[in-house]
py3Dmol code that shows the C-alpha trace and the ligand (Angstrom):
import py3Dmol

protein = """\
ATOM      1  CA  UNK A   1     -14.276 -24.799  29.130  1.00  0.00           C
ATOM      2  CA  UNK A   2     -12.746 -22.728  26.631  1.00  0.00           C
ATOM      3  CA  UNK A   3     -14.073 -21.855  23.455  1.00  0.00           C
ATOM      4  CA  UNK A   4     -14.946 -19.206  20.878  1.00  0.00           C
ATOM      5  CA  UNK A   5     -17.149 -16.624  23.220  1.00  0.00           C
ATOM      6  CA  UNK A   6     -20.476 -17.900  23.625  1.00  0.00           C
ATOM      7  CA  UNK A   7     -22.324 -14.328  23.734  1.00  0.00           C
ATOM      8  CA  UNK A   8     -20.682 -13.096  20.327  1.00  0.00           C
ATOM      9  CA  UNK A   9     -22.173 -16.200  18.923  1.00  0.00           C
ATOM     10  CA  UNK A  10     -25.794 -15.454  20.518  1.00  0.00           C
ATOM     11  CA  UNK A  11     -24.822 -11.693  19.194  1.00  0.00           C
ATOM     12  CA  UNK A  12     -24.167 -12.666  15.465  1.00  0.00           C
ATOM     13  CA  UNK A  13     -27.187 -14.832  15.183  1.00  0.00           C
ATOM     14  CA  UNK A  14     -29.400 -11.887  16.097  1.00  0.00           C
ATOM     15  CA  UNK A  15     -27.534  -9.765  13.630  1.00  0.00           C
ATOM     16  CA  UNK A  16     -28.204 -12.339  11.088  1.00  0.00           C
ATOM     17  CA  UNK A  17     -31.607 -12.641  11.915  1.00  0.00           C
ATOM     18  CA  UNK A  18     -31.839  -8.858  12.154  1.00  0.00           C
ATOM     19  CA  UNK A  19     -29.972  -6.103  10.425  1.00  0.00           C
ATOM     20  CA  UNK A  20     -28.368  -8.711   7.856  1.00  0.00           C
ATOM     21  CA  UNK A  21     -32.106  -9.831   6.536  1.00  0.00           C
ATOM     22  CA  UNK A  22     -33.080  -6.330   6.675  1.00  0.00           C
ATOM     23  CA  UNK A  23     -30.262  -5.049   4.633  1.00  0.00           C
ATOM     24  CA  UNK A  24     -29.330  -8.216   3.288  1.00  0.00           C
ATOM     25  CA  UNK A  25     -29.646  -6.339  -1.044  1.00  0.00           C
ATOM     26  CA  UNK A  26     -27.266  -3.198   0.383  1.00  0.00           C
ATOM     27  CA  UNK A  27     -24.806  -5.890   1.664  1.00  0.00           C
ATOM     28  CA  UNK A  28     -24.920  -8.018  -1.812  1.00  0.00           C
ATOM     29  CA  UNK A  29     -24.793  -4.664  -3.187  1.00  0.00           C
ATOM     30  CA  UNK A  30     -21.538  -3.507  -2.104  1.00  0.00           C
ATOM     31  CA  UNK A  31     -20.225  -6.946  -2.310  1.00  0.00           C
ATOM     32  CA  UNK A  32     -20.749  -6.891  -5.671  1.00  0.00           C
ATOM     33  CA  UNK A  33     -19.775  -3.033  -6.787  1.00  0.00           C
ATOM     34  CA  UNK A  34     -17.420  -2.517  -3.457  1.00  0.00           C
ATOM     35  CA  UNK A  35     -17.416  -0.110  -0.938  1.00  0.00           C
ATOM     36  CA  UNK A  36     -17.745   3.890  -1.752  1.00  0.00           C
ATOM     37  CA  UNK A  37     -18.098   5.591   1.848  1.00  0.00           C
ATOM     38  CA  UNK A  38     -17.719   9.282   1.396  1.00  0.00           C
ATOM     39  CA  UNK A  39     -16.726   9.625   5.196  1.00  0.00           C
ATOM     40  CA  UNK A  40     -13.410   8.629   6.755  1.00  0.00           C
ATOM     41  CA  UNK A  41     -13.372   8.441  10.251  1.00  0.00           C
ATOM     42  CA  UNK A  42     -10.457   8.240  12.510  1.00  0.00           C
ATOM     43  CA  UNK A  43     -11.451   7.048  16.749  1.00  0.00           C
ATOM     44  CA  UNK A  44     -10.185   5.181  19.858  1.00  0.00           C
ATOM     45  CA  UNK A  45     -10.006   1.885  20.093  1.00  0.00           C
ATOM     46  CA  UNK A  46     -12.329   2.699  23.431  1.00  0.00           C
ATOM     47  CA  UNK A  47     -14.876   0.667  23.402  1.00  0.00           C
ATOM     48  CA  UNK A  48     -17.880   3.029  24.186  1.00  0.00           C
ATOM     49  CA  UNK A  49     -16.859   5.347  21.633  1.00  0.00           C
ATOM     50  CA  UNK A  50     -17.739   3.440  18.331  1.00  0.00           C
ATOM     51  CA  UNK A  51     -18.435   5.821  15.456  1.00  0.00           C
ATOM     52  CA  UNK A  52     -20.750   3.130  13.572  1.00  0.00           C
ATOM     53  CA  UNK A  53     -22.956   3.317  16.575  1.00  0.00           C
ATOM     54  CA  UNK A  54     -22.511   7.329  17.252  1.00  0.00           C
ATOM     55  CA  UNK A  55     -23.285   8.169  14.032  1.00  0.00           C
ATOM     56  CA  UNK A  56     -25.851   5.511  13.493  1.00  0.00           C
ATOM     57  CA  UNK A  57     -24.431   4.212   9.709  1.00  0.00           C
ATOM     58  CA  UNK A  58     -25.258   1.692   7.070  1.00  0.00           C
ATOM     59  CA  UNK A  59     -22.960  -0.463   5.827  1.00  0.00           C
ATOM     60  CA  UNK A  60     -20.934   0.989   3.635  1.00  0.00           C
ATOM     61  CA  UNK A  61     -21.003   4.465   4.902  1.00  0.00           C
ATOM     62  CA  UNK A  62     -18.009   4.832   6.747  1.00  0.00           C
ATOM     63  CA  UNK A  63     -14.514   4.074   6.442  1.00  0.00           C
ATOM     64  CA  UNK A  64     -12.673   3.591  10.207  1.00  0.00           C
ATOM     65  CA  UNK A  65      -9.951   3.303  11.247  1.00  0.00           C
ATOM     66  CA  UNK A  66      -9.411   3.602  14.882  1.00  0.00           C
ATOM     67  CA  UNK A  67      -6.517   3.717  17.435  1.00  0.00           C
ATOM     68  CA  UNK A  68      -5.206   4.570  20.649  1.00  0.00           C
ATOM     69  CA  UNK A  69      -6.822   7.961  21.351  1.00  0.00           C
ATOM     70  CA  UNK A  70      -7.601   8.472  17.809  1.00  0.00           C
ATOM     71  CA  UNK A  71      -4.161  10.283  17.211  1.00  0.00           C
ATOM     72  CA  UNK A  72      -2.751  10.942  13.248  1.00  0.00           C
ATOM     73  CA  UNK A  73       0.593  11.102  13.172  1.00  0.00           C
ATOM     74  CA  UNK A  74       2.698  13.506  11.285  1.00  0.00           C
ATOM     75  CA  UNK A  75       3.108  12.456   7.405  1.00  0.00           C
ATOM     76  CA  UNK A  76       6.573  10.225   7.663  1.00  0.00           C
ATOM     77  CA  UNK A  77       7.750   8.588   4.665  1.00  0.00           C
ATOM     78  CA  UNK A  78      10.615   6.239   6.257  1.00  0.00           C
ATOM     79  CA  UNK A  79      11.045   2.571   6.624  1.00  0.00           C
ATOM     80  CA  UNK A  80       8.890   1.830   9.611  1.00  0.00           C
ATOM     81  CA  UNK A  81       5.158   0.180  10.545  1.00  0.00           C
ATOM     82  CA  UNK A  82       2.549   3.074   9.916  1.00  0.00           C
ATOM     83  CA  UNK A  83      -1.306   1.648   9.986  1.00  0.00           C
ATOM     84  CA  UNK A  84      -2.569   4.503  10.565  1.00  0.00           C
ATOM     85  CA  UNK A  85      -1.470   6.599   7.761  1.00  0.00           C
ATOM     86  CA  UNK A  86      -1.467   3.526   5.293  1.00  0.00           C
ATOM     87  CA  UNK A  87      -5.448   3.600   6.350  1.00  0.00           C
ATOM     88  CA  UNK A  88      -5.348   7.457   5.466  1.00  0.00           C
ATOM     89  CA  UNK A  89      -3.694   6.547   2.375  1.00  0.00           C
ATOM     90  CA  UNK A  90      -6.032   3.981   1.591  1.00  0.00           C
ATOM     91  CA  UNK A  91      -9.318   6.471   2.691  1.00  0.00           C
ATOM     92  CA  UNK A  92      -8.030   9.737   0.398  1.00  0.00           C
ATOM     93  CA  UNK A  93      -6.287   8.107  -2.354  1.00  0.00           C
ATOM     94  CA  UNK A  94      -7.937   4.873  -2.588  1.00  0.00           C
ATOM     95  CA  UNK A  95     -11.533   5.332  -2.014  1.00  0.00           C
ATOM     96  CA  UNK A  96     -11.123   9.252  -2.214  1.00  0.00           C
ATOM     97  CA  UNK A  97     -13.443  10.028   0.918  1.00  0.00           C
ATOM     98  CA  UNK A  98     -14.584  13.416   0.638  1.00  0.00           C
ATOM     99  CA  UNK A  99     -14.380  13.902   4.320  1.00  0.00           C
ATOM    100  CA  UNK A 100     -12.138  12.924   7.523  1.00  0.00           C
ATOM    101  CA  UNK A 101     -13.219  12.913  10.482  1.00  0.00           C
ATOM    102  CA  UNK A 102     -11.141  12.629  13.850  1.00  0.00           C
ATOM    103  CA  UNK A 103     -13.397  11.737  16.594  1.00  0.00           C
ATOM    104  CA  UNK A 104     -12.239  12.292  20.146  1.00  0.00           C
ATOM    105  CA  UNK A 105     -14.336  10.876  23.026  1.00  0.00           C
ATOM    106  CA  UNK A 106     -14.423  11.971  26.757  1.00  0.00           C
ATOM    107  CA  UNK A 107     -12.394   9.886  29.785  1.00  0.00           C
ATOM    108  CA  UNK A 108     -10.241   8.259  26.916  1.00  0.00           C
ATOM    109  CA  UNK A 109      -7.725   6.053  28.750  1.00  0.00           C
ATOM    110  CA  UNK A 110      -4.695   6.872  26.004  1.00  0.00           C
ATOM    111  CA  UNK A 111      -5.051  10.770  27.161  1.00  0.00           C
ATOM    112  CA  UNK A 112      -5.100  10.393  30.805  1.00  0.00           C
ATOM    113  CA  UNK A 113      -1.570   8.253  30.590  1.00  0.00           C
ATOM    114  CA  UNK A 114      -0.292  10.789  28.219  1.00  0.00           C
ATOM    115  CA  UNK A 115      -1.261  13.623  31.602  1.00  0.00           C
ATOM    116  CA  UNK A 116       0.274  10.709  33.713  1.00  0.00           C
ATOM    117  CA  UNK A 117       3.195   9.725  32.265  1.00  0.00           C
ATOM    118  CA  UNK A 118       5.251   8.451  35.671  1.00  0.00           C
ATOM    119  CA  UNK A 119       2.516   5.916  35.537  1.00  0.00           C
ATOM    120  CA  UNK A 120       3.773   2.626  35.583  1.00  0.00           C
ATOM    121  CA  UNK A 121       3.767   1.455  32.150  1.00  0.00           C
ATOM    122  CA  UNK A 122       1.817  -1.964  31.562  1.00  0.00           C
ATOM    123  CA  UNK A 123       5.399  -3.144  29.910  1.00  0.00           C
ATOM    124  CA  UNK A 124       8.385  -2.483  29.802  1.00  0.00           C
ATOM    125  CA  UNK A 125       8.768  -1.713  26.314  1.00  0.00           C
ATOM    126  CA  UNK A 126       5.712   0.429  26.591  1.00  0.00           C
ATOM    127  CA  UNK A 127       4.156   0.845  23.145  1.00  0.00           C
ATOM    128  CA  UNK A 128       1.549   3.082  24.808  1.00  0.00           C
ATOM    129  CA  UNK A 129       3.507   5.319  26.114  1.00  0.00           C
ATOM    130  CA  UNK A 130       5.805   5.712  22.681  1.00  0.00           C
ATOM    131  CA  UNK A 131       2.408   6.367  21.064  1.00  0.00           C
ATOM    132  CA  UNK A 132       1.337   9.043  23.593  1.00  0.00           C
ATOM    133  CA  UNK A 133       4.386  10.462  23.345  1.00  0.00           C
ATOM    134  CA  UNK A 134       3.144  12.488  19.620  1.00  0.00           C
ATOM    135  CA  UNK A 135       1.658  14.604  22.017  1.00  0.00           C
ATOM    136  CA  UNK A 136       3.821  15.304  24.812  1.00  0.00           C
ATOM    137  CA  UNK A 137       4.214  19.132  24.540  1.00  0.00           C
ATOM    138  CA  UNK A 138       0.549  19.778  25.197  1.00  0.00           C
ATOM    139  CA  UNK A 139       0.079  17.305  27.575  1.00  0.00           C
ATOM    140  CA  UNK A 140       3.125  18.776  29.798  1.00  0.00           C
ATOM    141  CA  UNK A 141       1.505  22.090  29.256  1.00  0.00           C
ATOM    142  CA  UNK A 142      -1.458  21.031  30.162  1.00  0.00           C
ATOM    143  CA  UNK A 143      -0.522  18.684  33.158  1.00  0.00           C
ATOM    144  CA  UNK A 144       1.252  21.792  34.408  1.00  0.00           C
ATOM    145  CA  UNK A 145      -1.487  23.979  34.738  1.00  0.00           C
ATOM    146  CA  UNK A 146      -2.400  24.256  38.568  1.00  0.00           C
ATOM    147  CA  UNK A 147      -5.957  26.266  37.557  1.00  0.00           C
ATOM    148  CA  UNK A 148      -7.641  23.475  36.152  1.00  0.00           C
ATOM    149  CA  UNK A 149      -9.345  20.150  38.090  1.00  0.00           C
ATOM    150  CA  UNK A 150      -8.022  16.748  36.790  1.00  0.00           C
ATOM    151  CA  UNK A 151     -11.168  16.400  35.089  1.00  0.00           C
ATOM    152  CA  UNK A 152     -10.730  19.934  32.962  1.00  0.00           C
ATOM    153  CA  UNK A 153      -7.061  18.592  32.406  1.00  0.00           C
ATOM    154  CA  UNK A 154      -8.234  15.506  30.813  1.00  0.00           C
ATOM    155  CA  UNK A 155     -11.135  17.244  28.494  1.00  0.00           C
ATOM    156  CA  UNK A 156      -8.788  20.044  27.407  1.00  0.00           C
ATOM    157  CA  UNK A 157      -5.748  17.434  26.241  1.00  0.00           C
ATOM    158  CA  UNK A 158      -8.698  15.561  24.118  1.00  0.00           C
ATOM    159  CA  UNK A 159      -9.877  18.378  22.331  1.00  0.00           C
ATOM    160  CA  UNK A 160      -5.931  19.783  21.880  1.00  0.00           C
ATOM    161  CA  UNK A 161      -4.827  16.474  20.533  1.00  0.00           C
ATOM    162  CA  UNK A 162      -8.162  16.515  17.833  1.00  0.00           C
ATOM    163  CA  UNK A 163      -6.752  19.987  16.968  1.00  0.00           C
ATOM    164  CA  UNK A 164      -3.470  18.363  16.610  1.00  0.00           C
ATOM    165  CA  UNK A 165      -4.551  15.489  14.721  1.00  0.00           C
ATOM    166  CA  UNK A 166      -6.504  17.743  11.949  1.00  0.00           C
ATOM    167  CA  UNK A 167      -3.591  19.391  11.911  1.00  0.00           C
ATOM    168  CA  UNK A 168      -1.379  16.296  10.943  1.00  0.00           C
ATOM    169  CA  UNK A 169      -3.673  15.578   8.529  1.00  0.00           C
ATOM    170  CA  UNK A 170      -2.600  18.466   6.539  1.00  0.00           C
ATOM    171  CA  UNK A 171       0.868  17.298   6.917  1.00  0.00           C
ATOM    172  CA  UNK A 172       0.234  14.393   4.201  1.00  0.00           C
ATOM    173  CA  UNK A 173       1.222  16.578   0.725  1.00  0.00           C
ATOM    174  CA  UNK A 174      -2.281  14.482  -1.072  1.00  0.00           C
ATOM    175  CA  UNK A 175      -4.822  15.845   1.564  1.00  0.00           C
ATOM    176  CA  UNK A 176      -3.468  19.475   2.249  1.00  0.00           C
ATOM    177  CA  UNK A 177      -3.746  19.611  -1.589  1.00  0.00           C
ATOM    178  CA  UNK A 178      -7.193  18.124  -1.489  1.00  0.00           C
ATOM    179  CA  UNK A 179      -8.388  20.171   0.740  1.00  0.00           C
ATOM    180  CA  UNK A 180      -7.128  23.152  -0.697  1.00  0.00           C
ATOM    181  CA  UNK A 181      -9.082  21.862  -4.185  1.00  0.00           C
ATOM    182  CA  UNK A 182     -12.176  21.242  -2.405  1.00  0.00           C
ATOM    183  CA  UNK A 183     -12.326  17.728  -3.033  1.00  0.00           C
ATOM    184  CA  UNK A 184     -11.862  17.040   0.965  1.00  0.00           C
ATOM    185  CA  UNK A 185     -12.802  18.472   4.048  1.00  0.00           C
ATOM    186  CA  UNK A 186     -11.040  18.134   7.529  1.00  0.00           C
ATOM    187  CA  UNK A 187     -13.320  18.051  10.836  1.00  0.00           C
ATOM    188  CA  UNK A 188     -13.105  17.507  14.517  1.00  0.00           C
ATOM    189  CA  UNK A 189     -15.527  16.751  16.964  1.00  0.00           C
ATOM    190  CA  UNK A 190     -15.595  15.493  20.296  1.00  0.00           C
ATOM    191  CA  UNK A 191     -18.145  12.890  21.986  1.00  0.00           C
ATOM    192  CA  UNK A 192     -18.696  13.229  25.684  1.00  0.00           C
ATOM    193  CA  UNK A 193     -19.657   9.427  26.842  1.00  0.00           C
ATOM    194  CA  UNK A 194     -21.303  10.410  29.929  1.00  0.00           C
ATOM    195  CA  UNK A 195     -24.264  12.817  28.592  1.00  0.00           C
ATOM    196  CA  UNK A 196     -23.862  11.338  24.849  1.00  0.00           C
ATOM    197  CA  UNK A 197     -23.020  15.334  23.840  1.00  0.00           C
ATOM    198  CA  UNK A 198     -21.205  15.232  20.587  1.00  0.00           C
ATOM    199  CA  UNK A 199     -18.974  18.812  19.996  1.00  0.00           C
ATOM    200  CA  UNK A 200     -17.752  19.864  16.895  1.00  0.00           C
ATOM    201  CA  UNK A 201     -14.480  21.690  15.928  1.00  0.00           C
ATOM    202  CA  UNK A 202     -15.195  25.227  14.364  1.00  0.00           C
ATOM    203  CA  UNK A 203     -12.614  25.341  11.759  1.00  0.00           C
ATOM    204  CA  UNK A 204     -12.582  29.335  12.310  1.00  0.00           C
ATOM    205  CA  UNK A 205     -12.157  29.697  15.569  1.00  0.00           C
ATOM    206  CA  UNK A 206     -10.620  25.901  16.586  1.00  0.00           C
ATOM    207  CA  UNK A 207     -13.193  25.829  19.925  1.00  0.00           C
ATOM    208  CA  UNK A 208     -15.496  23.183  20.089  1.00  0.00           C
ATOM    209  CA  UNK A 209     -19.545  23.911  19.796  1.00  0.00           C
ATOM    210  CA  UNK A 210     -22.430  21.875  20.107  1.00  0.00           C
ATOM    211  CA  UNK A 211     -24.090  21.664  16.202  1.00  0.00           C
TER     212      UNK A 211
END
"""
ligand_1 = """\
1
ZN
Zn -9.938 6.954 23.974
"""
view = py3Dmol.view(width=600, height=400)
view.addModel(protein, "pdb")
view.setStyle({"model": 0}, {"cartoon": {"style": "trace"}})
view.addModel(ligand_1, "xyz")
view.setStyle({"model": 1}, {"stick": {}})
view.zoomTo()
view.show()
């Protein structure tokens, strides 16, 4: 028997019954006068990494887009597919977020093929790997360093590619100048699934702390 899946039924009728009724006048609310999250968040596509749960939000609250291992690219105007950045575009210019967030998350399954990459793709044309690719420099570095356990490997490439991805962020000429006006802030932080830790980029010092 085939069908639309039985437990996200059962799930939306106790969202219905639950968080809906209880915030059914914020929800008519921004129907009516639209959305105006101040917070922009950019995550994996993993599935135990949601930032709406993380960070515990209304509706409303927080614009996300998410991705393979939350990566931004760098700011390229040319003729191809970018959903990413046309979310970033949408986020800054469009709903002008005062803050971006790029939310790594430990044992993400993007990084660990980007530390692998004579894996066996899962096709041949091998969209993941392409993708993965933005940070190939690091992750050779960082696959080639005999010191540190697979597991120190694989938490070092996922805070280096959240550095990297702040730093693409400034790449895009409308949020290095918003950010140099004040009007938007860049942060990082990291969210260890295991213990539930969340680590924050310093912006000084590029290490990440616990807040
Ligand atoms: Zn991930």
């Amino acid at each position: 028997m085939t069908g639309f899946p039985d437990h996200l039924l059962k799930g939306y009728g106790s969202f219905m019954n639950g968080r809906y009724q209880a915030e059914e006048q914020r929800y008519r609310q921004l129907a009516r006068e639209g959305q105006t999250p101040e917070v922009m968040v950019i995550a994996c596509c993993d599935s135990r990494a949601a930032p709406e749960t993380i960070f515990d939000t209304l509706p409303g609250e927080m614009f996300v887009v998410r991705n393979v291992a939350n990566l931004v690219p760098p700011y390229q105007p040319d003729g191809d597919y970018h959903s990413t950045s046309a979310a970033i575009e949408f986020g800054v210019l469009g709903l002008k977020v005062k803050n971006v967030l790029v939310l790594g998350h430990g044992r993400c399954g993007g990084i660990k093929a980007a530390l692998s990459p004579d894996a066996k793709p899962l096709e041949a044309d091998d969209f993941i790997g392409k993708w993965m690719s933005l940070i190939n420099p690091a992750a050779k570095a960082v696959a080639a360093n005999g010191h540190m356990t697979n597991g120190e490997r694989q938490t070092s490439l996922e805070r280096i590619s959240i550095r990297y991805s702040v730093a693409n962020l400034r790449s895009f000429p409308y949020i290095a100048a918003r950010e140099a006006s004040g009007e938007l802030q860049l942060h990082g932080a990291w969210f260890d699934i295991s213990t539930g830790e969340l680590w924050t980029l310093d912006p000084e010092t590029g290490d990440f702390e616990r807040p």
